[in-house]
C-alpha positions as CSV (number, residue, x, y, z in Angstrom):
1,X,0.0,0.0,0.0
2,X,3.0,2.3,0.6
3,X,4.2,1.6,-2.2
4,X,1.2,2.1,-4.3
5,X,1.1,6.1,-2.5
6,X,5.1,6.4,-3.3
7,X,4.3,5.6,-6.7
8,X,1.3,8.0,-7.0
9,X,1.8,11.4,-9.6
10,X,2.2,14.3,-7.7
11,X,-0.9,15.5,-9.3
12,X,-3.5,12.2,-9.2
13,X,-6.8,13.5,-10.9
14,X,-8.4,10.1,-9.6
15,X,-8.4,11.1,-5.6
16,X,-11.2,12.3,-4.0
17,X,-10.2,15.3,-3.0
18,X,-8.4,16.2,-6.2
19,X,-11.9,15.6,-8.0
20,X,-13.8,17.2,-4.8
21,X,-11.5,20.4,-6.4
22,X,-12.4,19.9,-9.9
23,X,-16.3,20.1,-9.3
24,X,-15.6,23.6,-7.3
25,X,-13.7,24.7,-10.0
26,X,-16.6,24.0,-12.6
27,X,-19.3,25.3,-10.2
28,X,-17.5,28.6,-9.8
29,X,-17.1,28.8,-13.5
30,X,-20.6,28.1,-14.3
31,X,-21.8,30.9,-11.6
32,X,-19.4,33.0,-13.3
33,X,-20.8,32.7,-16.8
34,X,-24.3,32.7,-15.3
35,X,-23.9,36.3,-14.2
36,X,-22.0,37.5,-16.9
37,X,-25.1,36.4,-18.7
38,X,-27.5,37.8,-16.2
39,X,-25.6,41.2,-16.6
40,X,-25.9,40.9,-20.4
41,X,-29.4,40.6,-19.9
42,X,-29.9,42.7,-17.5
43,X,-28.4,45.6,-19.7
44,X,-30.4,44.5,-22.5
45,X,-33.5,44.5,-21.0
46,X,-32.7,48.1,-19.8
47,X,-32.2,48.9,-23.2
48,X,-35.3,47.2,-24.4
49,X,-37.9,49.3,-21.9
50,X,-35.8,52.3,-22.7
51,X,-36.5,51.7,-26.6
52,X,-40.8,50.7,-26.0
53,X,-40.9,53.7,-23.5
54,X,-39.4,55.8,-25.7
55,X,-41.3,54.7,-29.2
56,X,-44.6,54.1,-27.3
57,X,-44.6,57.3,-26.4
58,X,-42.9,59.1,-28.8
59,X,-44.4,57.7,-32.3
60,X,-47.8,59.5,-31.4
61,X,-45.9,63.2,-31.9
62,X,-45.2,61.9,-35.3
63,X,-49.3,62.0,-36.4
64,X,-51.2,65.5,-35.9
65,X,-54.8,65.2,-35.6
66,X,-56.5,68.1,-38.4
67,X,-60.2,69.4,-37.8
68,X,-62.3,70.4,-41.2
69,X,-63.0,73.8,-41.9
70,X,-65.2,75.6,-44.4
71,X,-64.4,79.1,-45.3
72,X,-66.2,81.6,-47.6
73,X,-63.4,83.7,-48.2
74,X,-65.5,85.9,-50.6
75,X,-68.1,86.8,-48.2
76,X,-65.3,87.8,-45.5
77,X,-63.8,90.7,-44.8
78,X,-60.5,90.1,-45.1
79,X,-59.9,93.1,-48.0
80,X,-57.2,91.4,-50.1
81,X,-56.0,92.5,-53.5
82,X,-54.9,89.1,-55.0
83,X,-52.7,90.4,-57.2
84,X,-51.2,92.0,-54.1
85,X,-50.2,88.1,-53.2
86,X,-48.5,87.4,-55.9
87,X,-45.6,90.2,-55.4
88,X,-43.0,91.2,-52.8
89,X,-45.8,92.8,-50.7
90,X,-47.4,89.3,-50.5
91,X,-46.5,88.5,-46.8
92,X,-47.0,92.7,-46.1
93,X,-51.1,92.5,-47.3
94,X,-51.3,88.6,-45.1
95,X,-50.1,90.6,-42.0
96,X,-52.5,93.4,-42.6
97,X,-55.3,90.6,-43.0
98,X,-57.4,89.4,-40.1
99,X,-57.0,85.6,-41.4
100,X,-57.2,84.7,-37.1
101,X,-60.5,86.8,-36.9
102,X,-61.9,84.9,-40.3
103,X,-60.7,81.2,-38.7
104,X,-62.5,81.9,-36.0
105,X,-65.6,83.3,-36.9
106,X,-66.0,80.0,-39.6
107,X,-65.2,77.5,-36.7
108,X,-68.0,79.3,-34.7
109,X,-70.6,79.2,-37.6
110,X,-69.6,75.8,-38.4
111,X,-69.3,74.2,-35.1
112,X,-71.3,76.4,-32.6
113,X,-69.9,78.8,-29.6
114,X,-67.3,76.2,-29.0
115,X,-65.6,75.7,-32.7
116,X,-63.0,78.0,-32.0
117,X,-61.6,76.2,-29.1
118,X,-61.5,72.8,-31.8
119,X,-58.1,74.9,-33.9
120,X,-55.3,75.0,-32.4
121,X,-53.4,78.7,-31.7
122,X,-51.6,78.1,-34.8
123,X,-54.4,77.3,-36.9
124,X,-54.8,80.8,-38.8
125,X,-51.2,80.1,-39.7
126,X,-52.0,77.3,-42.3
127,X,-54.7,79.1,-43.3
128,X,-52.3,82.5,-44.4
129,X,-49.9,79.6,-45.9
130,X,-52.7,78.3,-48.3
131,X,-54.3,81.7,-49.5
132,X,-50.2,82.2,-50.4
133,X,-49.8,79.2,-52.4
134,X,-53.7,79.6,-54.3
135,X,-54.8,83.7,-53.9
136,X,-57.7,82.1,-56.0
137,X,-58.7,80.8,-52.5
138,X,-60.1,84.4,-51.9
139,X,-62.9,84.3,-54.3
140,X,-64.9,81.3,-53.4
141,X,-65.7,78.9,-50.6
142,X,-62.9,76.5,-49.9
143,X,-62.6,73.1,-47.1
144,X,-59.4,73.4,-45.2
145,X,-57.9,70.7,-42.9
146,X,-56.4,72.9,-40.2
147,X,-54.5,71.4,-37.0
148,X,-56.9,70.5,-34.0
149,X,-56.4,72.2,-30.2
150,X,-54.2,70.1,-28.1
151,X,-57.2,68.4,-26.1
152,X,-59.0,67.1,-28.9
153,X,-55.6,65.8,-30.9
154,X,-54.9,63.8,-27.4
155,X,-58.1,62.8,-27.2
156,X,-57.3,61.3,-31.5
157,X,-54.9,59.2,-29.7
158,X,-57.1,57.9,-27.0
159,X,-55.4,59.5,-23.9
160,X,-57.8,62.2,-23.3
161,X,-60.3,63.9,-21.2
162,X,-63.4,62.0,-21.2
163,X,-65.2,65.6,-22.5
164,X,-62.4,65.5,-25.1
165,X,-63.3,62.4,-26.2
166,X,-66.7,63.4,-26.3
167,X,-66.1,65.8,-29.2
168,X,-63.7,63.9,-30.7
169,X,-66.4,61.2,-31.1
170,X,-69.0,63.7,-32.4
171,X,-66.0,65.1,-35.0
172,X,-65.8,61.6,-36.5
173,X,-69.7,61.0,-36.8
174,X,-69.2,64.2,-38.8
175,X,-66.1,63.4,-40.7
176,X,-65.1,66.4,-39.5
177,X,-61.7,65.2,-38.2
178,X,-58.6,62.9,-39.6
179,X,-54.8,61.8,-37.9
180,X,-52.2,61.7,-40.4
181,X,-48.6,62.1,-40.2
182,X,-46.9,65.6,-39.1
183,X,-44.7,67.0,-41.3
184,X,-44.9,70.0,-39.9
185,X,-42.6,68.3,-36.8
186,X,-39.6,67.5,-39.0
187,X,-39.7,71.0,-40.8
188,X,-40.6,73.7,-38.4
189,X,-39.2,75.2,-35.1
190,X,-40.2,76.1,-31.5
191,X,-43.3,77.4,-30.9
192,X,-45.5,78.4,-28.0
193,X,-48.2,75.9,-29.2
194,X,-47.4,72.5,-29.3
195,X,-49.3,71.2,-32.5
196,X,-47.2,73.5,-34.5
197,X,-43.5,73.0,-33.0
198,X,-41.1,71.2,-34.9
199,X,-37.1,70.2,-34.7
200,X,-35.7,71.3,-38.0
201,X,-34.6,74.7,-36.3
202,X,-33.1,72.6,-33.5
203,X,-32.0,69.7,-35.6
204,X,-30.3,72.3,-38.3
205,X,-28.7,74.1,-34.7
206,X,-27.0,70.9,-33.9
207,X,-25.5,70.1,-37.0
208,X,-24.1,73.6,-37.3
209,X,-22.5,73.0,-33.8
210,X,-21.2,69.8,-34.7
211,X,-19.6,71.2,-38.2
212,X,-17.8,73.8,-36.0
213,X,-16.7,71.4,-33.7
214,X,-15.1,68.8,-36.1
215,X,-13.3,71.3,-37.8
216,X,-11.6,72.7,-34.8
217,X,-11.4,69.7,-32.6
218,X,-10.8,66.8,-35.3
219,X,-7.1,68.7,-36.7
220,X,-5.7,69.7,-33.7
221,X,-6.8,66.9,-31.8
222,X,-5.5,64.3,-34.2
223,X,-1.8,66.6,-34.5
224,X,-1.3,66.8,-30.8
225,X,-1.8,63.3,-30.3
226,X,0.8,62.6,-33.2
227,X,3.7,65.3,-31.6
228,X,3.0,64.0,-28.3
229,X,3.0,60.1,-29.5
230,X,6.4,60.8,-32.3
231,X,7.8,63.6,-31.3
232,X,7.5,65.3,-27.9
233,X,10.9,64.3,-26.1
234,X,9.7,62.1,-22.4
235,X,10.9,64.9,-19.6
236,X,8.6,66.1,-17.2
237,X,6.7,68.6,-19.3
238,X,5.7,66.1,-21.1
239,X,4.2,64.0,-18.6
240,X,2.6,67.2,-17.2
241,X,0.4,67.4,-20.2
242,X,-0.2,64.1,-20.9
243,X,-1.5,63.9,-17.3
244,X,-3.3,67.3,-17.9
245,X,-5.0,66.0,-21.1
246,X,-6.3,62.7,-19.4
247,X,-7.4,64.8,-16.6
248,X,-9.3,66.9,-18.7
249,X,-11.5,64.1,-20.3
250,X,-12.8,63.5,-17.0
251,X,-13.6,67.0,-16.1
252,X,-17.6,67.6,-16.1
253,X,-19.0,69.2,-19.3
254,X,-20.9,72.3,-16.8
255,X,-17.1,73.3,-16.6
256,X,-16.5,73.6,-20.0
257,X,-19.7,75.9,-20.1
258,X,-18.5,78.2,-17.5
259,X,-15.4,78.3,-19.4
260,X,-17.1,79.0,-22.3
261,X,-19.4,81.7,-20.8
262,X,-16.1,83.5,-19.6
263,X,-13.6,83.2,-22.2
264,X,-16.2,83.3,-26.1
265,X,-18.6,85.7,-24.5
266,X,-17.3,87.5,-21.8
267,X,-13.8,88.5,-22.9
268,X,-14.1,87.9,-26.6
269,X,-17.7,89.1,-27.2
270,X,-18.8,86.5,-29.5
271,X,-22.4,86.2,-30.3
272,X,-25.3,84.1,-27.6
273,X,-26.7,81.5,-28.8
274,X,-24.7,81.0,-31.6
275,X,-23.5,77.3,-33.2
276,X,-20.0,79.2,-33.2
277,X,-20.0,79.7,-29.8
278,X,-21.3,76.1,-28.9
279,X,-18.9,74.5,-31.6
280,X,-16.2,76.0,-29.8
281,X,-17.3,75.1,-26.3
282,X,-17.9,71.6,-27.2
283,X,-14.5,71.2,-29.2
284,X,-12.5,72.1,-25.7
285,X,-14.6,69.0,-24.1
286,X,-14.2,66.8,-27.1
287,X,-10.3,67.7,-28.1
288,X,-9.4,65.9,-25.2
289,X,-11.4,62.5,-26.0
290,X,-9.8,62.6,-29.1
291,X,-6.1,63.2,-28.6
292,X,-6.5,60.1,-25.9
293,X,-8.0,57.5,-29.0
294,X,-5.4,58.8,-31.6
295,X,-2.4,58.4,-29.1
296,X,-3.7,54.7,-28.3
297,X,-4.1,54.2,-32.2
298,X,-0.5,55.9,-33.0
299,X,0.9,53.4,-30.6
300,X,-1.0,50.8,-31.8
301,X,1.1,50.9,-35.1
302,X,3.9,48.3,-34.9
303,X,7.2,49.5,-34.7
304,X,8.1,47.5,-37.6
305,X,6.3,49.4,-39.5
306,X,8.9,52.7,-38.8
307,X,11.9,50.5,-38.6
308,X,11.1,49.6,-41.9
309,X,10.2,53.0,-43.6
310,X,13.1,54.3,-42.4
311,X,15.1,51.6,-43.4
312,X,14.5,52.8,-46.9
313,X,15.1,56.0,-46.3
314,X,12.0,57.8,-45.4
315,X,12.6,60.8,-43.3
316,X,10.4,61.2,-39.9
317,X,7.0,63.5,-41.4
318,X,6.8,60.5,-44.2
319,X,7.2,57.3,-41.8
320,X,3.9,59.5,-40.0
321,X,2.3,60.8,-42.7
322,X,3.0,58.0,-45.3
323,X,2.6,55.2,-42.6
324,X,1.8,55.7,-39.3
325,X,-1.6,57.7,-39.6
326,X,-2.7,55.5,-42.2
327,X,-2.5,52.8,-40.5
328,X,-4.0,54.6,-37.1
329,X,-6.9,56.2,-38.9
330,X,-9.9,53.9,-38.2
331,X,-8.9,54.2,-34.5
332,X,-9.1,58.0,-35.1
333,X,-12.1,58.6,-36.8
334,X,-14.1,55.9,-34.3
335,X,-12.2,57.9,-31.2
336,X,-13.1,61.3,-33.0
337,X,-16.9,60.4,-33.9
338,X,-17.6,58.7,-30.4
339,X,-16.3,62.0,-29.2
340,X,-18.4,63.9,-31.3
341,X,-21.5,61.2,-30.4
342,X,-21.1,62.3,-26.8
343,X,-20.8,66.2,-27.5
344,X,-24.1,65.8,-29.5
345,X,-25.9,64.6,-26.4
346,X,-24.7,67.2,-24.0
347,X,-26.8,70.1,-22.8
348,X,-25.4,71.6,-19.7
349,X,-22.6,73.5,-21.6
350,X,-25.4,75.0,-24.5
351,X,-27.1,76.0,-21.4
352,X,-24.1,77.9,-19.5
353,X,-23.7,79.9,-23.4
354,X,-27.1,80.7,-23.2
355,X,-28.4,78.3,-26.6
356,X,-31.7,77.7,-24.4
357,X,-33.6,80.5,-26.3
358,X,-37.0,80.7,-27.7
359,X,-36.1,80.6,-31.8
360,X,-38.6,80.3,-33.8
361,X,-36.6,79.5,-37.2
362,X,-34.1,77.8,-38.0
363,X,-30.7,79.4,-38.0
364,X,-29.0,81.0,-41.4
365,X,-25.0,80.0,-40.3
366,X,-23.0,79.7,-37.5
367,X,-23.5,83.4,-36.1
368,X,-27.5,83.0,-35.8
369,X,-29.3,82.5,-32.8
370,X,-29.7,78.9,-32.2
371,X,-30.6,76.0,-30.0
372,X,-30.1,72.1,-30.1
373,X,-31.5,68.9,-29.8
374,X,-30.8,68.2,-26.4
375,X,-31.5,71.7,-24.9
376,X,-34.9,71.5,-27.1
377,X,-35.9,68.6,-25.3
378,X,-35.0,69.8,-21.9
379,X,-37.0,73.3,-23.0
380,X,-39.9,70.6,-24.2
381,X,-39.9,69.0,-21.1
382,X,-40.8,71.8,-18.8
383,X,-43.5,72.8,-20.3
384,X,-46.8,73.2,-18.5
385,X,-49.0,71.8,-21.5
386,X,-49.8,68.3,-21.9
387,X,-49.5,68.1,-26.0
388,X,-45.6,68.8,-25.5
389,X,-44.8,65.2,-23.7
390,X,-45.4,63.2,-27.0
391,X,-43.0,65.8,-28.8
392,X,-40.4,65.6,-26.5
393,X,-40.7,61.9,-26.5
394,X,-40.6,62.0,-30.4
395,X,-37.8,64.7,-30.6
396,X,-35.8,62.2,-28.1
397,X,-36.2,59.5,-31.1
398,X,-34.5,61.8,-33.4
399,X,-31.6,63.0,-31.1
400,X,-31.6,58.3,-30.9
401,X,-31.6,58.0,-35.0
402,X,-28.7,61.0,-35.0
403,X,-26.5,59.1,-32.6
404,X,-27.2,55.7,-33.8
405,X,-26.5,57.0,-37.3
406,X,-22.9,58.5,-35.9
407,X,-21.9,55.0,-34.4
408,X,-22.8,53.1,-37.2
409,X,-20.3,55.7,-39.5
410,X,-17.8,54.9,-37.1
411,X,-18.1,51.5,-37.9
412,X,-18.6,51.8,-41.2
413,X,-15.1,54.0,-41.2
414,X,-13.4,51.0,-39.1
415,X,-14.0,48.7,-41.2
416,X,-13.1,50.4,-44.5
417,X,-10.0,52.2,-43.4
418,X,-8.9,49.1,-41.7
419,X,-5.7,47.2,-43.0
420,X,-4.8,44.4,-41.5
421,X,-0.9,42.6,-41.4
């Protein structure tokens, strides 16, 4: 028996305690895929009640809910020359008109006492946009579908006041009332009523930002991280700013408002609101992001790759130029446009600049007065009136589509700049 234990491997898989070890060792790896799983799932189904919350509410401020209308525009008194609409004085005679008087004197013949409170504020605005397009409107009775009040285009959607829905049902015995899709929400701007706001001014505001931002933050981004990865001697200064850098991705964005606020409009005088103002702000958060992902792509490089460039007798700006960043460049650009992804999505630096105004179109360039996505749904949000939580909803599925779109051209840029050895 001695013999048979002197014998024995060091390691005998056969005992029972070595095989008592074995079936820990499985158990614990089994627990540990389990939760890696369970955490997979877990973010998933986050992600999942995010997307039906979102999209549950948010698809119904893509359909606006449009009352019928008859006007007799040749019995009013509106006064207007038609020829006078087809000129430059066209929106000069519409101003002088009382097209908001005429709306709602025909809701209240059509409808009763209560037909003006059917129209949204905005109505008389579709109204003035029709008589421009067809001044033949003004000589005989035409049937307009104008947008509905808030109540009743809740109401559409089956989420409204029970007197709401009342109407509503006595508007369809009448076919008096339709839900199609709203335009109007990807081509308009803020407004004070919510059936008539829209996020191309905002939408248009962020992708001047963004345009500013790139070009300053992308260049001097991507040539920092090259001195400092090929040719900033190591010393202490160095270190100090590579330090400095890292510490500065990690800084809070309010902070880069404030600086912002102080330096673009207090000292230099630049104009509120502008995209040039919030381009600039949101470069110094994102320069930082991106001089982090092109040094870790730089390095990346082999240094093979040098070694042999200069072998044949490349000098230093070609083994970079030639070489190096070509090589680096899909880990730029994803670095650069996840950067640029998380700018998009950032609101307390628009707000220290002041890009939380009321604009009611969209801006001309960089220098106009402008808001954004994200500061347009925080504006959304705190309104008082019920019709603005499906719009905010809905404008939060755009600002989703814009950043999904910029991942997926990161990706896309990966995988065609990508060259493999």
């Amino acid at each position: 028996m001695s013999d048979a234990v002197a014998t024995r491997a060091p390691t005998d898989w056969k005992t029972g305690a070595m095989q008592q070890r074995i079936r820990r060792r499985y158990s614990a790896e089994r627990r540990f895929r389990l939760l890696g799983l369970g955490a997979v799932m877990l973010s998933a189904g986050f992600l999942v009640f995010l997307l039906v919350t979102m999209l549950g509410n948010g698809i119904k401020g893509f359909t606006q809910t449009e009352v019928r209308l008859d006007i007799d525009f040749e019995k009013s008194a509106l006064f207007i020359d038609p020829a006078a609409l087809r000129g430059p004085s066209a929106d000069a005679a519409l101003a002088a008109a009382d097209l908001e008087g005429t709306v709602r004197t025909a809701a209240s013949s059509q409808y009763g006492a209560a037909g003006a409170g059917l129209l949204s504020e905005s109505a008389w605005l579709r109204v003035r946009e029709a008589v421009k397009e067809d001044p033949a409107l003004l000589s005989r009775r035409a049937t307009l579908w104008l947008p509905a009040a808030s109540p009743i285009d809740i109401a559409a959607k089956g989420e409204g006041a029970p007197e709401a829905e009342r109407i509503h049902a006595q508007l369809e015995g009448r076919n008096a009332v339709r839900t199609g899709f709203n335009w109007n929400f990807l081509t308009g701007s803020d407004a004070t009523d919510p059936a008539a706001v829209g996020i191309w001014g905002a939408f248009k505001g962020s992708l001047l930002t963004m345009l500013v931002t790139l070009a300053l933050a992308f260049p001097v981004g991507v040539l920092s991280a090259v001195y400092l990865e090929e040719y900033a001697p190591r010393n202490g200064w160095t270190d100090t700013i590579e330090v400095s850098i890292n510490n500065l991705a990690a800084v809070p964005s309010i902070i880069f408002g404030l600086l912002g606020l102080a330096i673009f409009l207090n000292v230099m005088h630049l104009p509120r609101s502008a995209p040039l103002v919030g381009g600039l702000t949101l470069a110094l958060m994102t320069m930082p992001v991106i001089v982090i992902a092109g040094r870790n792509a730089i390095k990346s490089v082999p240094p093979s790759i040098r070694d042999a460039a200069l072998g044949v007798g490349a000098s230093k700006i070609q083994v970079v130029f030639h070489h190096v960043l070509p090589l680096a460049l899909p880990g730029i650009l994803t670095g650069t446009i996840i950067g640029m992804a998380r700018a998009l999505g950032e609101t307390a630096p628009l707000l220290m600049i002041g890009m939380r105004a009321f604009i009611a179109s969209p801006p001309g360039g960089v220098t106009d007065p402008a808001t954004a996505l994200p500061v347009q749904i925080f504006l959304w949000s705190d309104e008082v009136s019920r019709g603005f939580v499906e719009k905010t909803s809905a404008a939060i599925i755009v600002l989703l589509v814009f950043l999904l779109a910029m991942n997926g051209l990161a990706i896309y840029l990966r995988n065609k700049f990508e060259r493999r050895w």
